[in-house]
C-alpha positions in Angstrom: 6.4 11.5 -0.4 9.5 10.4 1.2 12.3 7.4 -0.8 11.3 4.6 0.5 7.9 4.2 0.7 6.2 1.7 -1.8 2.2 1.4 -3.0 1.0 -1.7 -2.9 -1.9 -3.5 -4.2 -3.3 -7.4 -3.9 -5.9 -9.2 -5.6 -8.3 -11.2 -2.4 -8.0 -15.1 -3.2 -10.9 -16.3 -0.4 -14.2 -15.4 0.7 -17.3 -13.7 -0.4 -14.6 -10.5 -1.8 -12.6 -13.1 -3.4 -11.5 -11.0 -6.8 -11.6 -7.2 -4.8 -8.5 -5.3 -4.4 -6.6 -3.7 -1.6 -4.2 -0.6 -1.8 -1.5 0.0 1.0 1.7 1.9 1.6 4.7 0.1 2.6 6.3 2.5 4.6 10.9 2.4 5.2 11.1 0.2 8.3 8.5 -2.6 6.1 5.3 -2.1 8.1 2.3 -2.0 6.3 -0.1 1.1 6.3 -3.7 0.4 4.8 -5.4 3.4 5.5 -5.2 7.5 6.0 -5.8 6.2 9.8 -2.8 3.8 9.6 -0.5 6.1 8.0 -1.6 9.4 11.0 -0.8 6.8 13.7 2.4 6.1 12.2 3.6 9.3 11.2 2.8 10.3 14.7 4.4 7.4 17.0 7.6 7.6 14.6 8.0 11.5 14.3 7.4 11.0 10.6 6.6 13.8 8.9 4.8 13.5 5.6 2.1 14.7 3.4 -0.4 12.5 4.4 -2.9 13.9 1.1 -0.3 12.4 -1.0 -1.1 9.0 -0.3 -3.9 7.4 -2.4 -5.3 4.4 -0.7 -7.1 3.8 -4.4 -6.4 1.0 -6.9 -7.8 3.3 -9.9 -4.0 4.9 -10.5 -2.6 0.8 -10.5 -3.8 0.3 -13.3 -1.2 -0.9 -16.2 2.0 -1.8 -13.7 3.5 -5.1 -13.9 2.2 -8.1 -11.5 4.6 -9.0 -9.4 4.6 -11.9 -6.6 5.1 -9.2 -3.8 4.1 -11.7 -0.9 3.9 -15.1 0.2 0.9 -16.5 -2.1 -0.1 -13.2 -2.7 -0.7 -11.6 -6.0 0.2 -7.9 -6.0 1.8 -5.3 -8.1 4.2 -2.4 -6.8 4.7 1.0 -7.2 7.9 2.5 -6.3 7.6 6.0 -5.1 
C-alpha cells in the first residue's frame, strides 16, 4: 500500500447499530474510501494504482491500537500504513 493512506475505524453512537463498527481507508488527498467498491472507483478516476487486495475493510486486525478522537464527535482509532 502506498504512504499515505490510513485505516480507520469508528464505533456507531445512534440508531438500532448503535455499538457496531466501521472500517475505511483514508486515502492521500483525505477522502474517505469505505469499501472495495469505493477504493476501484477511486483508483480508477485518479489513475491510482494500487493493490486493491491489500486493503482490509475488517475491524478484526484493529484490535489493540490506541483510541483516538479521529473526527468531530466520533470515536475512532487509526492505523497508519
Amino acid at each position: 500500500m502506498s504512504d499515505g493512506w490510513k485505516k480507520c475505524c469508528s464505533q456507531r453512537t445512534h440508531g438500532t447499530t448503535a455499538g457496531k463498527w466501521d472500517t475505511f481507508y483514508l486515502a492521500p488527498d483525505g477522502k474517505k474510501i469505505r469499501s472495495k467498491n469505493d477504493l476501484y472507483r477511486y483508483c480508477e478516476e485518479f489513475k491510482v494504482t494500487c493493490d486493491i487486495e491489500k486493503f482490509d475493510f475488517s475491524v478484526k486486525n484493529m484490535r489493540g491500537l490506541i483510541f483516538i478522537f479521529c473526527f468531530s464527535n466520533i470515536y475512532s482509532f487509526t492505523s497508519y500504513l
